[in-house]
TIGURO-133967 format. One record per residue: x, y, z of N, C-alpha, C, O, CB in turn; residue in one letter. Coordinates in steps of 0.05 Angstrom, whole numbers, plus 5000, padded with zeros to 4 digits. Glycine has a CB too. Example, Ala and Ser with C-alpha at 12.3 -4.5 7.8 and 13.67 -1.06 7.14 Angstrom:
526448865156524649105156526449345156528549345169522649115181A/525749555142527349795143525850015157526850235161528249885114S/
***
This chain:
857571787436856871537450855471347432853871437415855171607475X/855971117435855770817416852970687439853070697463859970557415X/850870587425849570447451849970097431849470047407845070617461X/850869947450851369657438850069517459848669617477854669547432X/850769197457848368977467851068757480852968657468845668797434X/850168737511852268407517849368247522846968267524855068387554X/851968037522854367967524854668047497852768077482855167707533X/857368087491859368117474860567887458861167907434861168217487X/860867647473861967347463858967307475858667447494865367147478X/856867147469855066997475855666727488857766627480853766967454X/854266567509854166267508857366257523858666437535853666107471X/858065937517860265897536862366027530863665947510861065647541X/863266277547865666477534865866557563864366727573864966767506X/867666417577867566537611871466517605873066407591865366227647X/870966757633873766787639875766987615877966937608874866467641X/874567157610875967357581878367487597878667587619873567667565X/880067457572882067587572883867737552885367607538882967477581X/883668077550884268137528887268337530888668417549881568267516X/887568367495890168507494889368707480886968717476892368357483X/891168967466891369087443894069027429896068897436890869357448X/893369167404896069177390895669437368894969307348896868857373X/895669637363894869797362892069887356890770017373896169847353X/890669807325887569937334886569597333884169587329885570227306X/887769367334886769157346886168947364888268837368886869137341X/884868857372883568767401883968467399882968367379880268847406X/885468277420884868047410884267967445885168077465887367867386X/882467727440880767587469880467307468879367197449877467687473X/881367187486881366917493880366797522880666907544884066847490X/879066567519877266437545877966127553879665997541873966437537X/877066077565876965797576876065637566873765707559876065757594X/876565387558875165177548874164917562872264787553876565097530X/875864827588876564717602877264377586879364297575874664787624X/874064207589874963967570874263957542874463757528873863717578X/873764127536873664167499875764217487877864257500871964377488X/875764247460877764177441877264267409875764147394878163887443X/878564467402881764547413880764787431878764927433884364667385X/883764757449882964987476884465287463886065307445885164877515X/882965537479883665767484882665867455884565937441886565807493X/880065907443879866107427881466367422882366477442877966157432X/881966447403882766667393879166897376877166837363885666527367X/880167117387877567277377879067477367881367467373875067387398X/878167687348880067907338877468107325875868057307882867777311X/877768337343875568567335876668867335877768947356873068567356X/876369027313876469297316874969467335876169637347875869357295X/871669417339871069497362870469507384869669707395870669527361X/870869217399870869187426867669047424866469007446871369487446X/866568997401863368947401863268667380862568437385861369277387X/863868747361864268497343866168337340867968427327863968537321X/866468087348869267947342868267707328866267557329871067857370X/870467717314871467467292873067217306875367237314873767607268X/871867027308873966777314876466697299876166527281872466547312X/878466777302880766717285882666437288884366357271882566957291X/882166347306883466037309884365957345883066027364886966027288X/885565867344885565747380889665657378891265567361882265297388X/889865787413893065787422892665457423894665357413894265987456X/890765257431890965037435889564847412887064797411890165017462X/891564737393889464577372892064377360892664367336887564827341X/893364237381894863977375895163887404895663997425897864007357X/894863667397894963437426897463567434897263727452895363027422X/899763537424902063487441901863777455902863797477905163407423X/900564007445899964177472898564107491899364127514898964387469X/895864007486893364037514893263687509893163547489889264287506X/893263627539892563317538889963367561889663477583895663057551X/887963207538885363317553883862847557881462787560882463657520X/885362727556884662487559883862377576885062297596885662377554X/881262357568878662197589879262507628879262457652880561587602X/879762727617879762887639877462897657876162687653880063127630X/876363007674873463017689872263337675873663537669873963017733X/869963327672867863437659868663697674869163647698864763297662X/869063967668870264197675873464107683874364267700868464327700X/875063947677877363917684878764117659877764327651878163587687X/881163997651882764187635883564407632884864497651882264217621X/883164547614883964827612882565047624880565117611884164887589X/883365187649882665477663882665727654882965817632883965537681X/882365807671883166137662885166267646887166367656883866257683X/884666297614887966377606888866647609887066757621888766337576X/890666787605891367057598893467097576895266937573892267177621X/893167337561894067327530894667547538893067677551892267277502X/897767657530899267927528900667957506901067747493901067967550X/901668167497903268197477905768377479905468617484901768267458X/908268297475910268477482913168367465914368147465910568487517X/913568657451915068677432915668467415917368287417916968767440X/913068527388912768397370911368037383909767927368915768437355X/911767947402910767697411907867647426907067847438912767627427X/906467477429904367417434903967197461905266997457903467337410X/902667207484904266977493901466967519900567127536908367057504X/900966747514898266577527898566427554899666207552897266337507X/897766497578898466247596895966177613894066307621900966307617X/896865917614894165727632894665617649896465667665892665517621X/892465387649892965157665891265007659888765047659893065177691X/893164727649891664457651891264327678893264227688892964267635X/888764317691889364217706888763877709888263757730888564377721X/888963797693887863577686891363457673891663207671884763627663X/892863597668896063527670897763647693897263637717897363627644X/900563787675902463907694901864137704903264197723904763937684X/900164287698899364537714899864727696899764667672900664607740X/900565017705901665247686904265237668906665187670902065477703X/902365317649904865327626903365657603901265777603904964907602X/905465657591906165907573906365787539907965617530909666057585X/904465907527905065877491905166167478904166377487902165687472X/906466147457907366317450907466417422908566247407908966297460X/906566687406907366637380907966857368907767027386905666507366X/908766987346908967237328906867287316906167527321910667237308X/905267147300902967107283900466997296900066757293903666927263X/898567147313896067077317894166897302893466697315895167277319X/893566907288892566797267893366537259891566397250892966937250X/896666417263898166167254898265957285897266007307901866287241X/899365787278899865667298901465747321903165927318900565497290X/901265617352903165737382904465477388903665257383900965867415X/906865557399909065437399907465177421905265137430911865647409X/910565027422909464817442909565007474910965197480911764497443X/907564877491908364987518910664937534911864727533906764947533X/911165127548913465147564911665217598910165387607915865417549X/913064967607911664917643912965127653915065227645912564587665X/911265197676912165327696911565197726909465117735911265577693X/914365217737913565157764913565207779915465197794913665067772X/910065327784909465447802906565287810905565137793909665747794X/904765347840903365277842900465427833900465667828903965217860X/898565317831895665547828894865507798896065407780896565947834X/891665657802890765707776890765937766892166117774888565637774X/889365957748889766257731891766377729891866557745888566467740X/893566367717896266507709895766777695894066837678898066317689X/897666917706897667107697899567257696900767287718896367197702X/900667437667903567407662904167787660903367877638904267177628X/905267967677905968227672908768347663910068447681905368317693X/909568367644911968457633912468757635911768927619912068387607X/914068767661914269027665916869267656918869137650913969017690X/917169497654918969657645921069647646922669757632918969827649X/921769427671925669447672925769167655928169117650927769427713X/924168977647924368797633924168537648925068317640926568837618X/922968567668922768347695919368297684917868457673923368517738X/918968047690916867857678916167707700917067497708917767667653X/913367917712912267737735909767577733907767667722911867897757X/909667247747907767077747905967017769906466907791908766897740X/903667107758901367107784900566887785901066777764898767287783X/899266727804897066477809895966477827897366517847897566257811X/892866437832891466367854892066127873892165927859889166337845X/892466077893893065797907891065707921890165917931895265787927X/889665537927887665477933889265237959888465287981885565387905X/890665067958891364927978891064978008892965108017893364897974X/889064898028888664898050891664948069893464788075887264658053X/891465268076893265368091895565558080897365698090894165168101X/894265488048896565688033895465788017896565797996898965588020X/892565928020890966048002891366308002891466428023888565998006X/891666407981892166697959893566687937893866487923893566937971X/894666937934895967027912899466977915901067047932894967347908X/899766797887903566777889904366927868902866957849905366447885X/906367007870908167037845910667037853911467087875907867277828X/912266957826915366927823916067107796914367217782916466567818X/918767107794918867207775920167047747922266957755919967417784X/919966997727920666817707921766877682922067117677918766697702X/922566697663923366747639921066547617920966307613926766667639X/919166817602916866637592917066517564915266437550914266797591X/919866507559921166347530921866027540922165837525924766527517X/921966027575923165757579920965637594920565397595925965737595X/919165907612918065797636920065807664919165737686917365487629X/922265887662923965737683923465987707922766207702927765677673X/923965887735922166127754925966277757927866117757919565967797X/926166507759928966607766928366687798930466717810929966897745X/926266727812926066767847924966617849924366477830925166977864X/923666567883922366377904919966527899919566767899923466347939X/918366327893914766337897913866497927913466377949913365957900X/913566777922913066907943909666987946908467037925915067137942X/908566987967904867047978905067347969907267417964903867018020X/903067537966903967787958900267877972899868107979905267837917X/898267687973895567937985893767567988894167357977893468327948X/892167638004889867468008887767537999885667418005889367428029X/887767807977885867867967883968107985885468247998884867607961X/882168157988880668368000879268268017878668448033879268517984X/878168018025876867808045874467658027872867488034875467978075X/874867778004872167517996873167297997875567298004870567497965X/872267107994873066707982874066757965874566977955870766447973X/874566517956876066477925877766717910877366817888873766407902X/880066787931880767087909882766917888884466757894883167427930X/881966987862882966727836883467067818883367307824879266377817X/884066937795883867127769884767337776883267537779881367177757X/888067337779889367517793890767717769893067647767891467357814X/890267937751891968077743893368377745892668607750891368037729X/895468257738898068527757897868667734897968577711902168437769X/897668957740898569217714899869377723899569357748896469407700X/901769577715904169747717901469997704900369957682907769637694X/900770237722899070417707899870607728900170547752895670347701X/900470897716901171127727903771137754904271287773898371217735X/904670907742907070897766906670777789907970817810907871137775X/904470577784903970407803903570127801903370047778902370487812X/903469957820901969687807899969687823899769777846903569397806X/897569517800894869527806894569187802895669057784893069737785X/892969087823892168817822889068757827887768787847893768687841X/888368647802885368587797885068397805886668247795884268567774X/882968257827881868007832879367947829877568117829882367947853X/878767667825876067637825875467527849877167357855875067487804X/873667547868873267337893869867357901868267537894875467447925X/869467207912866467167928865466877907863166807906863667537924X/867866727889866466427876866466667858866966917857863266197888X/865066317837864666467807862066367804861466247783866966387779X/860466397822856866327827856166677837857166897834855965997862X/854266597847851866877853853667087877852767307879848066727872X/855467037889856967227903859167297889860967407902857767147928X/859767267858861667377849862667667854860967837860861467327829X/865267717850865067977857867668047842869267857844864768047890X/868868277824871968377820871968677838870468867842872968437781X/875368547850875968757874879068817857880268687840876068607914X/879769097872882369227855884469287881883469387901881469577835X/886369237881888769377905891069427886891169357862890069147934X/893069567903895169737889896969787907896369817931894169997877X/899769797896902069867914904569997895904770007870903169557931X/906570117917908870217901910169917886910869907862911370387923X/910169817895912069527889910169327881907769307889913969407916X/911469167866910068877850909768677875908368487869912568707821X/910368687889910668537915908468637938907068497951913768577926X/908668917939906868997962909169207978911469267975905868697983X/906669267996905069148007901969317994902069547985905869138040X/899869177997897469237971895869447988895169338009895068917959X/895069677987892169787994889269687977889069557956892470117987X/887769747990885569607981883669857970883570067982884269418006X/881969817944880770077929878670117953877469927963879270027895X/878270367960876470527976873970397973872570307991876370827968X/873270377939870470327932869570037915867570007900869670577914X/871669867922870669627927868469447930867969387954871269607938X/866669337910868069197889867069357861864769437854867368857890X/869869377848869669407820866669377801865669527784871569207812X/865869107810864869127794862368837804863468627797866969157771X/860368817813858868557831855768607821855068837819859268587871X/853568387815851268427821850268237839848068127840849968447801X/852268207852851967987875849168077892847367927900855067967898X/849168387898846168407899844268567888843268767896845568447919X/843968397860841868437845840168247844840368127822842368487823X/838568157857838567917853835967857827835767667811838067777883X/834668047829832268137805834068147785832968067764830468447808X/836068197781837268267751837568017737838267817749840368417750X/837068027713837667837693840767737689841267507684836767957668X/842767927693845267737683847267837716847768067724847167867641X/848067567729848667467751851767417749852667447726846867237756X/853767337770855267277766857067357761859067207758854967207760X/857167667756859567767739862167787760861767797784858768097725X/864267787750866967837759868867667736868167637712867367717793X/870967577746872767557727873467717709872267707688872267397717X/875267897712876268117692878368267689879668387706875068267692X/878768247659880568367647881668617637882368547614880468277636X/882268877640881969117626884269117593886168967586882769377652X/883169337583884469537562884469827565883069907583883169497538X/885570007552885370197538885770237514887970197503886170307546X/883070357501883670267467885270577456885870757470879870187443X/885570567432887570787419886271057422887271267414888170737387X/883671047436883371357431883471507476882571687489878871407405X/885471247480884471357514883271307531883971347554883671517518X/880271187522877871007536879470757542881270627530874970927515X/877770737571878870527585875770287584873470367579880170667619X/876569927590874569857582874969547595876869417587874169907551X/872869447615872969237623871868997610869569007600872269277643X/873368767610872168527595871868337626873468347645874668367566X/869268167627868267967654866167767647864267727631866968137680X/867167687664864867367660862567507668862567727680865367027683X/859667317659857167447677855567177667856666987656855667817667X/853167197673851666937661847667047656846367227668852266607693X/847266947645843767057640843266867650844766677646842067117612X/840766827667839266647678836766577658836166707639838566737707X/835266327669833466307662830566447663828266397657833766157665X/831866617675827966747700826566877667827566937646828767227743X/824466877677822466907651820467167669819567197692820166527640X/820367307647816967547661817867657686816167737702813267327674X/821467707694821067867716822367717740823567797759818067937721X/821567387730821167217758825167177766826667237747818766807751X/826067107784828167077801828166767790826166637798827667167835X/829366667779830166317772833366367770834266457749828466157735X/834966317788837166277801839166007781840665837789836166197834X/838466047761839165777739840265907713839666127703836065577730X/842565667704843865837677845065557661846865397666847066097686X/842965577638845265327613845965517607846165637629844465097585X/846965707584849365777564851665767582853465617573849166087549X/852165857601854865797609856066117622854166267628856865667578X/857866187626858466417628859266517605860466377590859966437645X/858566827597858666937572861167067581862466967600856267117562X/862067347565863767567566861867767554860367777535866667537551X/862767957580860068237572863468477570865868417572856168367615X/862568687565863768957559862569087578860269047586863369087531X/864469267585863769527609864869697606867269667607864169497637X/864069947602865570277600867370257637866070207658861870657596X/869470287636871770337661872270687656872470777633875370107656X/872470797671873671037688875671017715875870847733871271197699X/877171257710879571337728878771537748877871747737882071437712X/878971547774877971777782881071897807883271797814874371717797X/879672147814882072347819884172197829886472277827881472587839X/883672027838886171897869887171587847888771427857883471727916X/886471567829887871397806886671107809887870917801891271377809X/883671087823882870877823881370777796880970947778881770877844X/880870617794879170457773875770537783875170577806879970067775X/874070527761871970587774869770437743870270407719871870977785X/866970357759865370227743862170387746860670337765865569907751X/861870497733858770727743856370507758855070347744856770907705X/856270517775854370297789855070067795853369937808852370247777X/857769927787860269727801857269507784856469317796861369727851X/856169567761854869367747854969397718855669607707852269357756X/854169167704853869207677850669157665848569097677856068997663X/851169197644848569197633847468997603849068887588848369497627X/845268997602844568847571845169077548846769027530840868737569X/843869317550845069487534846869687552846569707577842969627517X/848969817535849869977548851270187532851570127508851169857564X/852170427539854170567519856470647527857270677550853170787507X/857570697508860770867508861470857490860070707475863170807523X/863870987478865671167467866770887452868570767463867871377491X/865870817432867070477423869270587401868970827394864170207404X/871570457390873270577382873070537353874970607339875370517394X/870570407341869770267314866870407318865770527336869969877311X/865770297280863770347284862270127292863769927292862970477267X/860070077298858969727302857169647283856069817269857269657330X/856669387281854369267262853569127284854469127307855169087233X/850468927270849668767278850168477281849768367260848468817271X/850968327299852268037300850167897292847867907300853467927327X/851467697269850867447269851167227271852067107251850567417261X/850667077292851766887312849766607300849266407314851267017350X/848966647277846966347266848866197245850466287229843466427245X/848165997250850865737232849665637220847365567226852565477244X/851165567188849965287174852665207164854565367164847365317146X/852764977157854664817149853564597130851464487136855964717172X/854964527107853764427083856164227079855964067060853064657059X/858464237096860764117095862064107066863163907057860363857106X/861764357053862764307027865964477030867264497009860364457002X/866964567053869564687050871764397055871464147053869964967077X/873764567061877264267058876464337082874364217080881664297043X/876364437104876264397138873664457145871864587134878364597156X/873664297174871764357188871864657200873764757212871764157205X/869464767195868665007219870365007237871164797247866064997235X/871365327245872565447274871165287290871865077300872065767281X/868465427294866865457312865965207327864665197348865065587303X/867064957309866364617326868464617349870764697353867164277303X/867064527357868864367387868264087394866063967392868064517419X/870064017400870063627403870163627436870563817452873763397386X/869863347441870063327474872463127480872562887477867163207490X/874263317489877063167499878763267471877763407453876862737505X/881863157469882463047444880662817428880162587436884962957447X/879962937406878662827386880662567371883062607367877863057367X/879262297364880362137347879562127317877761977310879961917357X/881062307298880862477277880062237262879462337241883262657267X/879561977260879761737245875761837239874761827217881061357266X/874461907264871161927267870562157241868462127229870062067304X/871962327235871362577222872962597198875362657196871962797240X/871362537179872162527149870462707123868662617107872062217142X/871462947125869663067097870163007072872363067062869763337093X/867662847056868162817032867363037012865263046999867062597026X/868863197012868363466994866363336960865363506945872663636984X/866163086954865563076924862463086930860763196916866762796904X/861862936956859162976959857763146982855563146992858262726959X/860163276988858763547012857763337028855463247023855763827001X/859363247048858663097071860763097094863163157093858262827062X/859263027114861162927131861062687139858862617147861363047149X/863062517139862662217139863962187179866262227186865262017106X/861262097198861762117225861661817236859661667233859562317238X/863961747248864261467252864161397283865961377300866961367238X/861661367283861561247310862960997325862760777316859161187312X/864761077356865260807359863260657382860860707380868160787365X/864360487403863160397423863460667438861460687453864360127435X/864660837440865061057466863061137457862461127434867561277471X/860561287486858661467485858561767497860361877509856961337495X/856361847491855662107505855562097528855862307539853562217501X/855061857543855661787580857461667590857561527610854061627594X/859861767569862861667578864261917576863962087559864361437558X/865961917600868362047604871161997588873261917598868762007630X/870362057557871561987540871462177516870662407520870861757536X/872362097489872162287471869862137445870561997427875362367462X/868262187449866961917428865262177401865162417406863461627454X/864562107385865162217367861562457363859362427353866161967343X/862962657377860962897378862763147368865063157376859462957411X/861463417346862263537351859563737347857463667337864663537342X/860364027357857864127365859064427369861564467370856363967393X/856564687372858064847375855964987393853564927394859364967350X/857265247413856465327438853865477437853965687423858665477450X/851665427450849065467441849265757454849965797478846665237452X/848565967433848966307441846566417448846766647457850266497416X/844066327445841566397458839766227464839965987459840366547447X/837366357477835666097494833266057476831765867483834366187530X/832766147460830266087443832666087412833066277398827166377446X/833365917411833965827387833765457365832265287375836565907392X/834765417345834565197333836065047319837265157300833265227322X/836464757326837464667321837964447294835664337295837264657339X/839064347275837864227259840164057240841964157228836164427246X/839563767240841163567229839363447199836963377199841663317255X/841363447174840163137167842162987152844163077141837463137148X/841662797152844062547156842162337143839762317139845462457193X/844062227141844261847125845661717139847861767148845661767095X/843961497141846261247151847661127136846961037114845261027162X/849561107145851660937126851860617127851760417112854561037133X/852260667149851260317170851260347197852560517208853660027169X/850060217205850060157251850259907251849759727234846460237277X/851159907276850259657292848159707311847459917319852459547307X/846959387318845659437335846359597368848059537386844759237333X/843859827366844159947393845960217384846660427396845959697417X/846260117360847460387353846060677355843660677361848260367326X/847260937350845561157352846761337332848961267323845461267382X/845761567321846961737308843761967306841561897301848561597279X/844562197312842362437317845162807330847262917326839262247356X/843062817344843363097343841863127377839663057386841563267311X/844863307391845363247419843863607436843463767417849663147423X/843563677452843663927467846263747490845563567505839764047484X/847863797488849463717515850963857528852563997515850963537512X/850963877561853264027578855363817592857563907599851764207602X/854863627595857563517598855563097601853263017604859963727637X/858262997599857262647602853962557623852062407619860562467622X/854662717643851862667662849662807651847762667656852062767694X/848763037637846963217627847263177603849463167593847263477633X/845563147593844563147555841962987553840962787564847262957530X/841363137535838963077511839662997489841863067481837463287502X/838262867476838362797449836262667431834362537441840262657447X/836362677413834762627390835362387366836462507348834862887379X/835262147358837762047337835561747334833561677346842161997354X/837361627309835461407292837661187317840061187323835861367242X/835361027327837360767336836060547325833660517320837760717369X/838360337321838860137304837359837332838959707345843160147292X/835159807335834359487357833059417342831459527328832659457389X/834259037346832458867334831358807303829558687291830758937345X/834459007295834559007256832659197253832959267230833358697235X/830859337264830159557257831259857265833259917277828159517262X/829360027255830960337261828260467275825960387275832360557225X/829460677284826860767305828361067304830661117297826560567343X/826261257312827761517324826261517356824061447366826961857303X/828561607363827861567399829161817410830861937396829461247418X/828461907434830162127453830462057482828761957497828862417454X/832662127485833562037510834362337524834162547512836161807508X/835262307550835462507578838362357600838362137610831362467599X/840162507601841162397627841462597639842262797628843362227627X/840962587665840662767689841762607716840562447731837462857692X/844762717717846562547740845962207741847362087724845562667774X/844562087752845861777744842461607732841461377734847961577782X/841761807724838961777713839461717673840561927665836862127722X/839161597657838461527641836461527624836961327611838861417646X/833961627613830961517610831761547575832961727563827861757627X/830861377568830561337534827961317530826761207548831961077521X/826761367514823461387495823261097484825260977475823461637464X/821260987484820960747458821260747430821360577412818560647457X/821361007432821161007401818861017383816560947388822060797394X/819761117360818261097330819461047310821261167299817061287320X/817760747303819160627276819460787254817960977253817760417265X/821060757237822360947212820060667188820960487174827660947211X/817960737191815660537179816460637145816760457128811660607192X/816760847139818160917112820360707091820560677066819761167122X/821460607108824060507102822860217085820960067092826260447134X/824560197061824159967043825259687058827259697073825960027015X/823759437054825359257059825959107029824559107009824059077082X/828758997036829158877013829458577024831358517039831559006996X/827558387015829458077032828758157058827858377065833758037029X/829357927072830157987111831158227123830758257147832557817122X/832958467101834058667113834058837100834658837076836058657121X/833059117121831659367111834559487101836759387106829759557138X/834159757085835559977079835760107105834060177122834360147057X/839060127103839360437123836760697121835060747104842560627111X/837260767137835761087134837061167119839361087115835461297157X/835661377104836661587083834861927099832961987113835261467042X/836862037085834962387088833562397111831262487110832262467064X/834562327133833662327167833962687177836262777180836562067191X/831562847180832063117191831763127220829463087227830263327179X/833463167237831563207256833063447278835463487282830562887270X/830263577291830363817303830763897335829563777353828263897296X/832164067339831864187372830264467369830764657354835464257388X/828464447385828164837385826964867415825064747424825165007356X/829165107434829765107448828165337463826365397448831965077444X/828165447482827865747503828365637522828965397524825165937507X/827965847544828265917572827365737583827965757607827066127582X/825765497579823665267597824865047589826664957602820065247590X/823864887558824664637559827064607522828064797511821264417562X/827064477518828364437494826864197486826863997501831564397496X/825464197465823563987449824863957432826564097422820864057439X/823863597425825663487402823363397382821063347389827763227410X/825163387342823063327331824663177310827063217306821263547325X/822762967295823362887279821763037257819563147264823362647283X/822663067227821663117206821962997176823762997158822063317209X/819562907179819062687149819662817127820463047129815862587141X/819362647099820662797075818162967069817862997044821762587049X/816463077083813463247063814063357085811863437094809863117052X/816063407103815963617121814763657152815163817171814963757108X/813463477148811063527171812963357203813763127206807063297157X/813063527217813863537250812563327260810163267258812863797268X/814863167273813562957295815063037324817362997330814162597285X/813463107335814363197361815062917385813062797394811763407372X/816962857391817662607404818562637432818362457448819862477388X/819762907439819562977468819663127475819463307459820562927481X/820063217503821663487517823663407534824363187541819863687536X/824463637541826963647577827363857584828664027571830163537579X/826263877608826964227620830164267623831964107628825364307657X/829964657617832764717605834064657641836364577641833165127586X/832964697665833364657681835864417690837764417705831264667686X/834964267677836163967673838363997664839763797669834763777657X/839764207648842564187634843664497641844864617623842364107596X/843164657673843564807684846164757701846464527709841664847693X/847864917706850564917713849164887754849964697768852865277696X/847665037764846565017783846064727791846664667814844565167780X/844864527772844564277782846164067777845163847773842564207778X/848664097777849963877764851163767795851463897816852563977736X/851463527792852663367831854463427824855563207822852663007846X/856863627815859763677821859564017810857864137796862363427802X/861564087821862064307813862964387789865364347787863064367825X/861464537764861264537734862164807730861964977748858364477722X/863364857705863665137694863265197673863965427666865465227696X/861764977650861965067627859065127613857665257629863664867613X/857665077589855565187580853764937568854564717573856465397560X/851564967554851264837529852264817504853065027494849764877525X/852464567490852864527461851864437440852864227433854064447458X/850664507430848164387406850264217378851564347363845864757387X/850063957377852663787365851463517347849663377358854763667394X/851963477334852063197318853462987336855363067350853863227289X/852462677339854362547355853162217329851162187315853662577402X/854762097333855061787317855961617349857261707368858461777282X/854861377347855061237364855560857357854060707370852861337377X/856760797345856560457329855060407317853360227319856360237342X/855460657291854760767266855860937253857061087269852860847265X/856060997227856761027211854561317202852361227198857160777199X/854661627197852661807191853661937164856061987163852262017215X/852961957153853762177121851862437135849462407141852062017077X/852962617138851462867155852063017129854263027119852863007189X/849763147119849363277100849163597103850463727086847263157090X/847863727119848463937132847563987159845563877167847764107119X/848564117172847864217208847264587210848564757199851564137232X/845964607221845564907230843764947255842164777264844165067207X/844065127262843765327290842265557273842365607249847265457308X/840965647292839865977288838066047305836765867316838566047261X/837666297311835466377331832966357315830866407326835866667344X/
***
């Protein structure tokens, strides 16, 4: 027995879904409006994974333009069968479910191929006689549950009628539907009770892909719907394996809250993670989860040996591409993002679009993996305009963010921080950048501008730092404020700690994260 640590994917990694291929593991999640969609992860032991590239990373696959904040890309599922690889979603922010596809994990996935069918979460089972069935949740008032048809996933094209097959076990929302062929049966995993604090995964099973379903005796799989003292909330959504040595092994969403010392705080920025769970079979061929919960640490039988993760970033922008690990908001306009390899920079071109637009304006940033960690920019101006901005963001979507950055009023430069919280706005006055040479009527850009986030469980403080080092503390904002719990619409994604340019011009010299 192995004792390891979840989550497993840290920060915004909700909705997992994994494969094997013989002793290797590959896992993919949701992105919804970020960019590029559907990570790719690839690990020997079910504990450490490597980011290897994303099924979605060209427009003409994912059209994520000016989408609504959690719109886009859902729930995916990634299978593999004979020699092929093959990913399906849903945009819902376009045509709905579609299928990509590839040989080479690692290389690029084909264009998508629609399917038409209704629902979210797709989910694709290729079974023994060579029939290829397609699951979806339906949510439409009066036609809520589970569909499937059966299809051809090279075209998308449906070959039967979209037939109902279970309503699930009676929670709400039965979504995240996947069908398996195991011991001569089919088994259907759901998630239901929401993907908030009544989450729950429930299991049923029948002779036939169709039904009619029994429901598992010991139901639900897998819930801490009442824990309410426990630190990580939320769990359901899930995926299984069995790795090469026989162990069986659940992958699920879950989320860490904010509660501090014990206390119950019902609140979550990172987003939903992906944790690991030891699965068992018991006599009557059900699925089983030792306490239908997971844990922060936990053990089993891992099929590798493990190391210790390091999940801290720096970037010096001295490679030919940008970092995996960035994500843009929406499709990106590649014109903003220019590395000049001679002087290890990144040249970030702000336009009129902002951080409080339902747009793509020029941020990129990457998914904040713990609550006491740090953030850290420094940059040059190249040029602004007035009102311009360029700094260093905490953001969860256009209505929520913080930030930190030099703005350009009145021909001068200032560092200021701002807050938006639903249709609230508040900006700082500022502090003059009194350093700065004038030459004539008009000052020098900023040069060698550092400035800081450092974060926990309460607030996220912002800082500026002079060239002798010394901290100027310029604000706060409780983490509360960029909590998936308080947003006026219904949210699903995490925090992102990001560089953003705003009608300016930044030479970003290096960026890093770390706990």
């Amino acid at each position: 027995m192995m004792k390891y640590k979840n989550p497993i994917l840290p920060g915004f990694h909700p909705d997992p879904s994994i494969c094997r291929v013989g002793e290797d593991f590959y896992l993919v999640h949701s992105t919804f409006e970020f960019y590029p969609g559907v990570p790719v992860y690839h690990s020997r032991n079910l504990v450490n994974w490597d980011l290897t590239g994303y099924c979605l990373n060209r427009d003409s696959q994912v059209k994520l333009h000016q989408c609504a904040a959690s719109g886009g890309i859902y729930a995916p599922t990634l299978r593999y069968h004979e020699g092929t690889f093959y990913m399906c979603t849903t945009n819902v922010s376009d045509r709905g479910n579609f299928i990509v596809h590839t040989k080479d994990i690692t290389g690029n996935w084909s264009e998508p191929v629609w399917v038409d069918q209704e629902g979210i979460d797709p989910s694709i089972l290729f079974d023994e006689d060579g029939t290829v069935y397609f699951c979806t949740a339906v949510f439409t008032p009066g036609k809520e549950g589970i569909y499937m048809s059966e299809i051809d996933p090279d075209t998308g094209a449906r070959l039967t009628e979209v037939q109902k097959i279970t309503d699930g076990c009676g929670g709400r929302c039965a979504e995240g539907p996947h069908l398996y062929r195991f011991f001569g049966k089919y088994y259907l995993f759901l998630a239901e009770g929401g993907t908030e604090y009544g989450h729950l995964e429930t299991v049923l099973r029948a002779e036939h892909p169709y039904g009619p379903f029994e429901e598992c005796p010991h139901n639900p799989l897998i819930s801490h719907r009442n824990r309410l003292g426990d630190e990580i909330q939320c769990v359901g959504h899930a995926d299984l394996t069995e790795d090469q040595n026989g162990n069986w092994w659940l992958v699920s969403l879950g989320v860490r809250t904010l509660s501090v010392n014990g206390s119950s705080v019902m609140l979550h920025n990172l987003g939903r993670e992906t944790f690991l769970t030891p699965l068992t079979w018991d006599e009557q061929g059900w699925p089983m989860v030792e306490g239908a919960k997971t844990a922060i640490w936990m053990e089993g039988i891992l099929p590798g040996e493990i190391k210790e993760t390091d999940w801290n970033f720096r970037d010096d922008f001295s490679g030919e591409y940008l970092h995996l690990r960035y994500a843009f908001l929406r499709n990106p306009d590649s014109s903003c993002y220019q590395l000049d390899q001679k002087h290890h920079e990144l040249m970030l071109r702000g336009t009129e679009l902002t951080l409080n637009d339902q747009d793509s304006p020029a941020f990129l940033g990457i998914r904040q993996w713990e609550f006491s960690i740090r953030a850290e920019v420094r940059f040059s101006v190249e040029s602004m305009q007035e009102d311009g901005r360029i700094g260093i963001t905490a953001f969860y979507n256009e209505d929520y963010h913080y930030e930190i950055y030099v703005m350009k009023r009145g021909g001068r430069y200032y560092i200021c921080t701002a807050k938006k919280v639903h249709d609230i706005f508040a900006e700082s006055e500022g502090m003059e950048l009194k350093s700065i040479v004038f030459k004539g009527s008009e000052p020098e850009v900023p040069q060698d501008i550092t400035l800081r986030i450092m974060a926990d469980r309460q607030v996220y403080s912002f800082y500026y730092v002079d060239r002798e080092g010394k901290e100027w503390l310029c604000g706060k904002g409780m983490t509360a404020g960029l909590s998936t719990e308080q947003t006026w619409k219904m949210s699903f994604t995490g925090v992102f700690l990001g560089m953003f340019a705003e009608k300016g011009i930044g030479r970003m010299k290096w960026f890093s994260v770390e706990e």
